[in-house]
PyMOL Python script that loads the backbone (N, CA, C, O; Angstrom):
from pymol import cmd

cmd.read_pdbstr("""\
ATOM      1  N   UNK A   1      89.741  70.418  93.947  1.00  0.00           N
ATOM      2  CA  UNK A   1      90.560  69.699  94.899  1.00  0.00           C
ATOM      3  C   UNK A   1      91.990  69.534  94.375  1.00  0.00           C
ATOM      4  O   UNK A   1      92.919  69.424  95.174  1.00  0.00           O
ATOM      5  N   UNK A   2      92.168  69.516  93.189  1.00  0.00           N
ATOM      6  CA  UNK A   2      93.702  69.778  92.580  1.00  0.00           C
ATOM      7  C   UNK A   2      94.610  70.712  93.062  1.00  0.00           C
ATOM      8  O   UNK A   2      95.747  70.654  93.529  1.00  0.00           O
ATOM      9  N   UNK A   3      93.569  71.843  92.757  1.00  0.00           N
ATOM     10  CA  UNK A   3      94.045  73.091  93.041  1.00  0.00           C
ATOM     11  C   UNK A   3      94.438  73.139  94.667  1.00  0.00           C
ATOM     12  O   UNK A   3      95.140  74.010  95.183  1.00  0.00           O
ATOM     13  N   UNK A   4      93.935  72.208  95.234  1.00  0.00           N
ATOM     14  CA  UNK A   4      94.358  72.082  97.200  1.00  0.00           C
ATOM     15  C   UNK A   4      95.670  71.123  96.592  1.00  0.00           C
ATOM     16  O   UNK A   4      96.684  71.813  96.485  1.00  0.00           O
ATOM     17  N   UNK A   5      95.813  70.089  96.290  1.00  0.00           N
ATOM     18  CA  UNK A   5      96.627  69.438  96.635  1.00  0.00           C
ATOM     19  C   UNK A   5      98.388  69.907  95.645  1.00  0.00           C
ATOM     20  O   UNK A   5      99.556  69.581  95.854  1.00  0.00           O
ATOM     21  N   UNK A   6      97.670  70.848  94.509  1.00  0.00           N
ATOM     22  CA  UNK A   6      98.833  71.151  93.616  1.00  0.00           C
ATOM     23  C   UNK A   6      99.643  72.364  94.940  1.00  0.00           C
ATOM     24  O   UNK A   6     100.830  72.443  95.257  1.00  0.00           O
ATOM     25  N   UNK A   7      98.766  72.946  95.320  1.00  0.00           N
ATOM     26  CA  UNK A   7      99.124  74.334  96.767  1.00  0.00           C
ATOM     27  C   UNK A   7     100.186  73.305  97.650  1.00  0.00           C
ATOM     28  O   UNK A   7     101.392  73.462  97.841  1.00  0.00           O
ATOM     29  N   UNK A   8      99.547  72.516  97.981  1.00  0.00           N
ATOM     30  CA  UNK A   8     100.478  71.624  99.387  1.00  0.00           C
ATOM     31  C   UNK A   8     101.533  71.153  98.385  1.00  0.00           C
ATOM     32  O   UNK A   8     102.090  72.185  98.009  1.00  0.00           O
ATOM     33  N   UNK A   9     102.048  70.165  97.806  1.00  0.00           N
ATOM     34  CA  UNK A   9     103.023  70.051  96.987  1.00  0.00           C
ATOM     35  C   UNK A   9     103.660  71.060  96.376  1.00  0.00           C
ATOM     36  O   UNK A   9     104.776  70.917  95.877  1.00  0.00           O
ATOM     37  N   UNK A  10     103.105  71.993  96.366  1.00  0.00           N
ATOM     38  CA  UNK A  10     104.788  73.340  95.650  1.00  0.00           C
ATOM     39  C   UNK A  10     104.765  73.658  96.899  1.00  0.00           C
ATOM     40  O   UNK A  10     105.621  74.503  97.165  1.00  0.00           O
ATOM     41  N   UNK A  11     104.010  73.262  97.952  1.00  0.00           N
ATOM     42  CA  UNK A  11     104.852  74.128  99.108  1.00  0.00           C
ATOM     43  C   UNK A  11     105.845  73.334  99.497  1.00  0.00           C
ATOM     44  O   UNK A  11     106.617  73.978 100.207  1.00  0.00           O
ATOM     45  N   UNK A  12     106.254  71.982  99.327  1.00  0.00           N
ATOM     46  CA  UNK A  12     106.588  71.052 100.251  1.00  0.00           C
ATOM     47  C   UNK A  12     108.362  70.880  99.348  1.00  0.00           C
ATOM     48  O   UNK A  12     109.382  70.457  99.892  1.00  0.00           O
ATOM     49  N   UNK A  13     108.235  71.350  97.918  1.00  0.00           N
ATOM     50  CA  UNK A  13     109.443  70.884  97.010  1.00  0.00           C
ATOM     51  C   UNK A  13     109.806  72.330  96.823  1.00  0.00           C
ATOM     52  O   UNK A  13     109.323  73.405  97.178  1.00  0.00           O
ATOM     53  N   UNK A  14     110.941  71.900  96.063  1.00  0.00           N
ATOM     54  CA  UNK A  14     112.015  72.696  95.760  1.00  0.00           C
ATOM     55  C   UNK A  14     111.995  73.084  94.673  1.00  0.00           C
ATOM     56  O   UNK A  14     112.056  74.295  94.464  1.00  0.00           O
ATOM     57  N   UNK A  15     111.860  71.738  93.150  1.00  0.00           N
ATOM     58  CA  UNK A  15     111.305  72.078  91.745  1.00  0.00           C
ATOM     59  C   UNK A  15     110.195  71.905  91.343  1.00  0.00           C
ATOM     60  O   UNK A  15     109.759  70.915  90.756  1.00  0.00           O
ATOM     61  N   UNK A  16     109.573  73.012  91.680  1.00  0.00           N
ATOM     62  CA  UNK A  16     107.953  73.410  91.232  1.00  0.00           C
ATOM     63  C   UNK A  16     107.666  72.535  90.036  1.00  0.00           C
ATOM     64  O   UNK A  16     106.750  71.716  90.108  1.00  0.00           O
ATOM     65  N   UNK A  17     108.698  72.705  88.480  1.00  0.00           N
ATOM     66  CA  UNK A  17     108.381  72.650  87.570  1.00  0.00           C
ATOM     67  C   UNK A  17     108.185  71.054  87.524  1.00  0.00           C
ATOM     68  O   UNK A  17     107.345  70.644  86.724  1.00  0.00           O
ATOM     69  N   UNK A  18     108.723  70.329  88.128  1.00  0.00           N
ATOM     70  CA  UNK A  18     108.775  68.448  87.995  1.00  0.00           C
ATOM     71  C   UNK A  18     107.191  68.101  88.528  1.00  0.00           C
ATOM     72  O   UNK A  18     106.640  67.125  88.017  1.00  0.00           O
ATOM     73  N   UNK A  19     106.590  68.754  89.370  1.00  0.00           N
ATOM     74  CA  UNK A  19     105.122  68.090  89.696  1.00  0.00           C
ATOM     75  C   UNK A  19     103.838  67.905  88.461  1.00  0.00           C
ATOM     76  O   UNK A  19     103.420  68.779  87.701  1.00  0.00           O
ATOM     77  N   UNK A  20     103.539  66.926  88.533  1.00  0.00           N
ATOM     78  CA  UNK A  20     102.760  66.515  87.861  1.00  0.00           C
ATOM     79  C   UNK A  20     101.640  66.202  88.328  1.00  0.00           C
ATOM     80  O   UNK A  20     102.123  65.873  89.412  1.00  0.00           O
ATOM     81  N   UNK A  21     100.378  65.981  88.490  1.00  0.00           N
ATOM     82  CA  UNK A  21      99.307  65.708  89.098  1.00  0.00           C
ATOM     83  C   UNK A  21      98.468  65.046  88.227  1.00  0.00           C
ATOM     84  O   UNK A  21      98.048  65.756  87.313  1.00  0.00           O
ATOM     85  N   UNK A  22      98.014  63.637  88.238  1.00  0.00           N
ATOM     86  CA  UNK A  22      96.705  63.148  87.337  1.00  0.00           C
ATOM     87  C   UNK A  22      95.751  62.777  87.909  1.00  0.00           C
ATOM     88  O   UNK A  22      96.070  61.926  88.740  1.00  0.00           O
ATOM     89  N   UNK A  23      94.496  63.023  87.890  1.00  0.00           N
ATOM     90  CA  UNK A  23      93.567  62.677  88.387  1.00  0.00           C
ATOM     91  C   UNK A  23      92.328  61.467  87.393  1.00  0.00           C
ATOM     92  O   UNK A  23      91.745  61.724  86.340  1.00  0.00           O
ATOM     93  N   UNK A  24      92.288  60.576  87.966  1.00  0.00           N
ATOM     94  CA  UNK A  24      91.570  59.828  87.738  1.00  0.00           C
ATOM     95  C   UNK A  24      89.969  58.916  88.667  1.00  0.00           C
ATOM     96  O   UNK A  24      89.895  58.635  89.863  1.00  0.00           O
ATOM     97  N   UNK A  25      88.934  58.672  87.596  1.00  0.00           N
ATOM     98  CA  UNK A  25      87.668  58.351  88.439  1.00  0.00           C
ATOM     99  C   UNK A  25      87.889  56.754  88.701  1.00  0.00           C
ATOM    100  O   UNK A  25      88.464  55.963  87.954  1.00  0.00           O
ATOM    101  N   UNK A  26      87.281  56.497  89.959  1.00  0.00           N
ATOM    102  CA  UNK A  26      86.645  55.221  90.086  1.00  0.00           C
ATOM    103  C   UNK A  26      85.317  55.108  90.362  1.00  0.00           C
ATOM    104  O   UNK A  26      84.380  55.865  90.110  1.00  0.00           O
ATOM    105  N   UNK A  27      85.358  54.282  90.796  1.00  0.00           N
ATOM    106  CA  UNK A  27      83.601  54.102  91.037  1.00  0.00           C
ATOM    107  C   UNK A  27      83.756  54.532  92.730  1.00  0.00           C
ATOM    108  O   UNK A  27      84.537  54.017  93.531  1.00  0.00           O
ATOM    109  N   UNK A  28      82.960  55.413  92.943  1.00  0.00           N
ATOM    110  CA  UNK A  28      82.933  56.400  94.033  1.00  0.00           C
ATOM    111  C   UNK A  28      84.206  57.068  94.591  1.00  0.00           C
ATOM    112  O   UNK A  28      84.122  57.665  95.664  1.00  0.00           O
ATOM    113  N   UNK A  29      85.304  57.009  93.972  1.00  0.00           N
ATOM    114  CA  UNK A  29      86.488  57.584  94.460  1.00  0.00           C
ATOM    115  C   UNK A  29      87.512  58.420  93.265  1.00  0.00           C
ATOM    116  O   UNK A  29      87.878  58.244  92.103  1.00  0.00           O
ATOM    117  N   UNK A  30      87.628  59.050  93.959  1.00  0.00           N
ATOM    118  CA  UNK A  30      88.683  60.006  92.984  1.00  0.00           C
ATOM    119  C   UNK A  30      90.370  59.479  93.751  1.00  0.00           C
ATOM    120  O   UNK A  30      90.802  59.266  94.884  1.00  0.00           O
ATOM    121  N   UNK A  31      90.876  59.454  92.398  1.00  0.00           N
ATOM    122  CA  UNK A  31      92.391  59.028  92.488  1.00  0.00           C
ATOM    123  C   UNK A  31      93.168  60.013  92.362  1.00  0.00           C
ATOM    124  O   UNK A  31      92.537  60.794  91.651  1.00  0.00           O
ATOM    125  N   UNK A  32      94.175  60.480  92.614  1.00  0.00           N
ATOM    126  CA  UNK A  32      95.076  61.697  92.338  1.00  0.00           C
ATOM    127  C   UNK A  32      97.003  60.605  92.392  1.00  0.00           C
ATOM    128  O   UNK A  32      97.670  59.983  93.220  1.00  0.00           O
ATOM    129  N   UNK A  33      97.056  60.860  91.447  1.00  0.00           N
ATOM    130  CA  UNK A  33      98.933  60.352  91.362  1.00  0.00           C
ATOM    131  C   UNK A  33      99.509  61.622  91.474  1.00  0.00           C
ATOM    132  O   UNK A  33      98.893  62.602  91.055  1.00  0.00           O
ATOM    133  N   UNK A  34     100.797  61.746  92.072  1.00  0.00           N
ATOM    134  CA  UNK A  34     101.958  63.187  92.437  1.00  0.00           C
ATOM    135  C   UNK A  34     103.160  62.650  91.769  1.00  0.00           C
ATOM    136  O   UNK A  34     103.649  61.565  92.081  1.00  0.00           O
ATOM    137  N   UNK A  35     103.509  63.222  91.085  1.00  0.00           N
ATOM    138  CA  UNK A  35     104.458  62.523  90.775  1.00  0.00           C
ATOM    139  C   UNK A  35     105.817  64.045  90.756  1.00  0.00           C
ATOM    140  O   UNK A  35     105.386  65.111  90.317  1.00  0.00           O
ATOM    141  N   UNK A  36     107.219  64.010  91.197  1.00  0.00           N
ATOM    142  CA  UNK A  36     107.802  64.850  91.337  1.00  0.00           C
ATOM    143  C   UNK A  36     109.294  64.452  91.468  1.00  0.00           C
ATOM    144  O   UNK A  36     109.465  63.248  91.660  1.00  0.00           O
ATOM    145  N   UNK A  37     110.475  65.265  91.399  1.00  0.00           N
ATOM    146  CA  UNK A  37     111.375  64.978  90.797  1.00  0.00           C
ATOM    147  C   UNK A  37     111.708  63.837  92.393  1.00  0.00           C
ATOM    148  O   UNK A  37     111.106  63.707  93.459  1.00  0.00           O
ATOM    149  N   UNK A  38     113.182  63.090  91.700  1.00  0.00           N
ATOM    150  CA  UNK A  38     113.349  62.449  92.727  1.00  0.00           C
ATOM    151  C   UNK A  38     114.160  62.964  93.839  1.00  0.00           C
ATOM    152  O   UNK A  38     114.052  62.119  94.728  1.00  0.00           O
ATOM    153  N   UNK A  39     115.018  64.045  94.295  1.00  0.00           N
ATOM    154  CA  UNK A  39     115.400  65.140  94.980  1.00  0.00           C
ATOM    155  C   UNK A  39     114.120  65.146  95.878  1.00  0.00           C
ATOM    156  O   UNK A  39     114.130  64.965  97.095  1.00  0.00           O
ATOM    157  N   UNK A  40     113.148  65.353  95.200  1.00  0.00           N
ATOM    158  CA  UNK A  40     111.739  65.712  96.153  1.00  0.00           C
ATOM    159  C   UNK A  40     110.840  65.011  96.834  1.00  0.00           C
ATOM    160  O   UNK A  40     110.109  65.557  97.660  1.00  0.00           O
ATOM    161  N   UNK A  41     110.777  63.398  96.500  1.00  0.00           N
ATOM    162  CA  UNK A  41     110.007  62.573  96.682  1.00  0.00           C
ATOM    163  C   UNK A  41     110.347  62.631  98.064  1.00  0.00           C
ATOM    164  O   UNK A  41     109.460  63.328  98.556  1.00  0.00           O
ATOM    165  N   UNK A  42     111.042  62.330  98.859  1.00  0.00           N
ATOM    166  CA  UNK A  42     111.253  62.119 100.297  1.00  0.00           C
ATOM    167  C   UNK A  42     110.334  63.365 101.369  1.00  0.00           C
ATOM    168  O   UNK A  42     109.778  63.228 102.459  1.00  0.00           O
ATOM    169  N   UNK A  43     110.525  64.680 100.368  1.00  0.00           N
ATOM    170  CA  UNK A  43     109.890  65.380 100.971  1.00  0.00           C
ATOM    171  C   UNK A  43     108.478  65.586 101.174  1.00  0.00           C
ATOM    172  O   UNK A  43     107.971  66.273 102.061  1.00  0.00           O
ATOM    173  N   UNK A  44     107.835  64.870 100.188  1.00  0.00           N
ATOM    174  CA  UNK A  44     106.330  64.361  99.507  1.00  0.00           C
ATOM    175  C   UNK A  44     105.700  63.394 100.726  1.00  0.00           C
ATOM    176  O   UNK A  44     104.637  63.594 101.316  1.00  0.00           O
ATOM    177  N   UNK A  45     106.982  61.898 101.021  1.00  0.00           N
ATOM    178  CA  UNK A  45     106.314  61.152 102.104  1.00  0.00           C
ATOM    179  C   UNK A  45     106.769  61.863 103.548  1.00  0.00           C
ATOM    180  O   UNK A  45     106.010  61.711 104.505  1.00  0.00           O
ATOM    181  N   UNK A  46     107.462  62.301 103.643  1.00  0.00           N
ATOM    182  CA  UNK A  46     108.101  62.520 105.200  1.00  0.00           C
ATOM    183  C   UNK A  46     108.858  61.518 105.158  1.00  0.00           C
ATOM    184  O   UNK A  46     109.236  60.683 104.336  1.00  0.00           O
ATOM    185  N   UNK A  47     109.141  62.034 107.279  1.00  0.00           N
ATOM    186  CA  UNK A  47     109.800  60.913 107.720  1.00  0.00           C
ATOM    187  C   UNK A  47     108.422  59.975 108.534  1.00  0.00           C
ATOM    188  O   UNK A  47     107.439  60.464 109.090  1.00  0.00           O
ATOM    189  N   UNK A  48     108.737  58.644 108.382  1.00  0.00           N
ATOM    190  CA  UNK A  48     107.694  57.758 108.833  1.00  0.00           C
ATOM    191  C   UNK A  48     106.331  57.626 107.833  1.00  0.00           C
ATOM    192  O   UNK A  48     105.413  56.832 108.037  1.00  0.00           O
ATOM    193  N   UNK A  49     106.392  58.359 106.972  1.00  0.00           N
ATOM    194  CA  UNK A  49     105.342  58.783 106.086  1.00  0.00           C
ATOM    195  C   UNK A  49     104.272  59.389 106.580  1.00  0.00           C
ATOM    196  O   UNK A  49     103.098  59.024 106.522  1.00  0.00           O
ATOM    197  N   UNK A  50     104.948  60.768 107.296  1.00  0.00           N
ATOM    198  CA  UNK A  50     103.615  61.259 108.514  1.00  0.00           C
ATOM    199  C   UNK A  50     103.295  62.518 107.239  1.00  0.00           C
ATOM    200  O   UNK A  50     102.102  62.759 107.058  1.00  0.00           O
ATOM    201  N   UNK A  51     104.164  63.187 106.502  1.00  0.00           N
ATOM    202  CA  UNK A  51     103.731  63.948 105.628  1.00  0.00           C
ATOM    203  C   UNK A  51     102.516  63.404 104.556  1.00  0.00           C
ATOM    204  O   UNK A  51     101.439  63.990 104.455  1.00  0.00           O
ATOM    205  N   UNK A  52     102.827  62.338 103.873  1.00  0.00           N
ATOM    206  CA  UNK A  52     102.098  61.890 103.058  1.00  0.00           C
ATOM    207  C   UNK A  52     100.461  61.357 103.653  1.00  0.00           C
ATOM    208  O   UNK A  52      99.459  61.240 102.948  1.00  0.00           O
ATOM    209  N   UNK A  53     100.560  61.105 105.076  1.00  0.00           N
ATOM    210  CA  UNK A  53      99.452  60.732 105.349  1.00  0.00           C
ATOM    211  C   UNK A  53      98.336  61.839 106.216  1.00  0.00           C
ATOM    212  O   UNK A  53      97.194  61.610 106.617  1.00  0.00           O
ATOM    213  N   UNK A  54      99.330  63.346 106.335  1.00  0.00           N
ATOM    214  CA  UNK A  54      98.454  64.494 106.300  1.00  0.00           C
ATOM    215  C   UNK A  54      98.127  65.128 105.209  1.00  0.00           C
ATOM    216  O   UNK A  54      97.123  65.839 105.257  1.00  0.00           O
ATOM    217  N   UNK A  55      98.882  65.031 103.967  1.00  0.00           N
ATOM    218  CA  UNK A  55      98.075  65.217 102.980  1.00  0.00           C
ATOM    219  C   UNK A  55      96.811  64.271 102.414  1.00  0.00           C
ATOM    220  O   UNK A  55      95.877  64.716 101.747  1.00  0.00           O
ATOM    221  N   UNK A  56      96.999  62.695 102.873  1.00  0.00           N
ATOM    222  CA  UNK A  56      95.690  61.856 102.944  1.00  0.00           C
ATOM    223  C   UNK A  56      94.700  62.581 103.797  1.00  0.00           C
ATOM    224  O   UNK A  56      93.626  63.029 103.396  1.00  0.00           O
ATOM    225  N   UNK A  57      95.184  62.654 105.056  1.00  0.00           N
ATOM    226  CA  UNK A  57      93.544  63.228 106.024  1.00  0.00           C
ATOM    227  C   UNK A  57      93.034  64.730 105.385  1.00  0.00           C
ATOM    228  O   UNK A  57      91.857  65.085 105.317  1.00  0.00           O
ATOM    229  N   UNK A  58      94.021  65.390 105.008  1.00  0.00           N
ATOM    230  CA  UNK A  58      93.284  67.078 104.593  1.00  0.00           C
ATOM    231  C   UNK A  58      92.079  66.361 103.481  1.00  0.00           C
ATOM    232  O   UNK A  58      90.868  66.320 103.695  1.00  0.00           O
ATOM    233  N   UNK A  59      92.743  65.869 102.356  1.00  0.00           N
ATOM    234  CA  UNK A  59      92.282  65.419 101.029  1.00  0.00           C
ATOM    235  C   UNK A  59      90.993  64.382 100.918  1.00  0.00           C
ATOM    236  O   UNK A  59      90.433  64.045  99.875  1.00  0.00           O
ATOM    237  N   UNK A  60      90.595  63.874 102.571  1.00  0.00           N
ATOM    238  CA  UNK A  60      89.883  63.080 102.812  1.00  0.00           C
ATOM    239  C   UNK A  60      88.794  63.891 103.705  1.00  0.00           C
ATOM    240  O   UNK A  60      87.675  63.401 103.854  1.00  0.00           O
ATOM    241  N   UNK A  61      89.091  64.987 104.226  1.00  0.00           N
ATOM    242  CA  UNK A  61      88.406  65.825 104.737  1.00  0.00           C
ATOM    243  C   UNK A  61      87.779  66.869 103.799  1.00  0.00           C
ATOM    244  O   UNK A  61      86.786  67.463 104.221  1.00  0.00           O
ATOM    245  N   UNK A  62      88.226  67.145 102.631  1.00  0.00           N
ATOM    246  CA  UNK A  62      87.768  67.649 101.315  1.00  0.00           C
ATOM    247  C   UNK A  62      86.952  66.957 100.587  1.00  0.00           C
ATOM    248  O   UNK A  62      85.900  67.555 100.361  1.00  0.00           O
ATOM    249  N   UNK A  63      87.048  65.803 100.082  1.00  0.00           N
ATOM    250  CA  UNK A  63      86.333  65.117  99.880  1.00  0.00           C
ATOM    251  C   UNK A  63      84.991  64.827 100.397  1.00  0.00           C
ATOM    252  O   UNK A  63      83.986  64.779  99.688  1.00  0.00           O
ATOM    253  N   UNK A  64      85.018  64.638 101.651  1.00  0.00           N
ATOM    254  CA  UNK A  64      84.086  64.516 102.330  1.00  0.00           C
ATOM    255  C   UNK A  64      82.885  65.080 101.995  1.00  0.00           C
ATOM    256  O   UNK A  64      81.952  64.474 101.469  1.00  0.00           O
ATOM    257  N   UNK A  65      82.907  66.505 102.368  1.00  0.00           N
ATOM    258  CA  UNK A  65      82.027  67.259 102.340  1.00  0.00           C
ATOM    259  C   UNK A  65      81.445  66.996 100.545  1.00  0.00           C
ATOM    260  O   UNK A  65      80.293  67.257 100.199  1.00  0.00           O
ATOM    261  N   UNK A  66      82.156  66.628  99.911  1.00  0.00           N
ATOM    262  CA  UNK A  66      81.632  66.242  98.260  1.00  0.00           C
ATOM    263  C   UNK A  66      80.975  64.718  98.260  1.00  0.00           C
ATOM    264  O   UNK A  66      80.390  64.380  97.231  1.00  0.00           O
ATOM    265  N   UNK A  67      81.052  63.659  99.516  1.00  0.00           N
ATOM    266  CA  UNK A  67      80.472  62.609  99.553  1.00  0.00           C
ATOM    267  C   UNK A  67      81.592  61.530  98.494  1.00  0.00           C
ATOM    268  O   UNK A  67      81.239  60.475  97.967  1.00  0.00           O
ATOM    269  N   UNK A  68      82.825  62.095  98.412  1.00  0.00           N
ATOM    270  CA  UNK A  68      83.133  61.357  97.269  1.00  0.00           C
ATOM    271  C   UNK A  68      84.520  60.452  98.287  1.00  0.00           C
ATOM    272  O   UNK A  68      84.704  60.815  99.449  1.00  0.00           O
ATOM    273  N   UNK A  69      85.256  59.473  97.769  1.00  0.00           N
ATOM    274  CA  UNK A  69      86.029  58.944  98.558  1.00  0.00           C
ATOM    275  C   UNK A  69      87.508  59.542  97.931  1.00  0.00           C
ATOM    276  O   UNK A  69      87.417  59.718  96.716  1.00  0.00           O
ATOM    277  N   UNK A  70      88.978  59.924  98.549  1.00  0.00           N
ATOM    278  CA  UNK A  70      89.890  60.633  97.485  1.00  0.00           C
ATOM    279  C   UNK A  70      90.977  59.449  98.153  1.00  0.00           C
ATOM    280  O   UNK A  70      91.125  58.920  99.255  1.00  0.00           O
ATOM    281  N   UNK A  71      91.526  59.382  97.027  1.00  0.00           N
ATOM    282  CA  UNK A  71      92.840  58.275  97.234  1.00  0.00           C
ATOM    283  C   UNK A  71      94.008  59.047  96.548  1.00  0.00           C
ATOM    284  O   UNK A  71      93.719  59.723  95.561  1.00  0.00           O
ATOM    285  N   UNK A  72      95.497  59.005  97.041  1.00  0.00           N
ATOM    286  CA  UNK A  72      96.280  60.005  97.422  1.00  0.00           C
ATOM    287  C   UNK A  72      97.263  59.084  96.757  1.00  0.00           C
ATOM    288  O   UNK A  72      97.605  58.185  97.526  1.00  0.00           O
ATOM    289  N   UNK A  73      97.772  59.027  95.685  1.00  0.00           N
ATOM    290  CA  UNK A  73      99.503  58.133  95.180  1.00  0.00           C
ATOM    291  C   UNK A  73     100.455  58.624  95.392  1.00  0.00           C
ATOM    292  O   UNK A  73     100.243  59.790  95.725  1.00  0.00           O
ATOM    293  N   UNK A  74     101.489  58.375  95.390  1.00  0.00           N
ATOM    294  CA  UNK A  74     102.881  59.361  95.108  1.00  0.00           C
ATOM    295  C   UNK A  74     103.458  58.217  94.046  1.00  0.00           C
ATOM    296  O   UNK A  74     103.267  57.024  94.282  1.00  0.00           O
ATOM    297  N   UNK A  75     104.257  58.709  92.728  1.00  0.00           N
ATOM    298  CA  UNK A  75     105.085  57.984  92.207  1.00  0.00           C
ATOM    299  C   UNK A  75     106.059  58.352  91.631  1.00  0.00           C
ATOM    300  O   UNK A  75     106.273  59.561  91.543  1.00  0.00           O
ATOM    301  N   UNK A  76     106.923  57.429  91.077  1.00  0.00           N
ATOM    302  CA  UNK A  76     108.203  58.289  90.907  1.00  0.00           C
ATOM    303  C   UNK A  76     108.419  58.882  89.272  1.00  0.00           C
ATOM    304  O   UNK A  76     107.859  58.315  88.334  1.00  0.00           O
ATOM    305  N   UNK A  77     109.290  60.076  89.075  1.00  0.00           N
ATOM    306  CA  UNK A  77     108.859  60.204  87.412  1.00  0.00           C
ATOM    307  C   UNK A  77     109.741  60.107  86.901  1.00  0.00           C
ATOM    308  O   UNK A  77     109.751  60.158  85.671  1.00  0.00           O
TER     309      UNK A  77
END
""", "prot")
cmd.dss("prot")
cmd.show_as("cartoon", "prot")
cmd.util.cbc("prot")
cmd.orient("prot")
């Protein structure tokens, strides 16, 4: 599922090389932080934050099918 969400983020920026991705467990949920230059962050949420919250539904629709719950951060680096 990295490998989905690292794909959507170099598509979405400009400096490939600034993305960072960490993934971390909870108790039934997987966490993912994005973290990317600040030039890029705007492009990460959208406008209205409609970008950031279709990368929530894809990432929640992936999940799914794994039974697992995925929670989506953006932060700044």
């Amino acid at each position: 599922m990295e490998e989905l969400l690292r794909f959507i983020v170099e598509s979405l920026v400009e400096d490939k090389e600034s993305i960072q991705i960490s993934e971390s467990q909870a108790e039934n949920a997987v966490i993912y932080e994005v973290s990317v230059s600040d030039d890029d962050i705007g492009k990460i949420i959208g406008k209205n934050g409609k970008v950031a919250q279709a990368i929530r539904a894809i990432l929640h629709s992936a999940g799914h099918k794994d039974n697992k719950k995925v929670i989506f951060k953006i932060k700044k680096a």
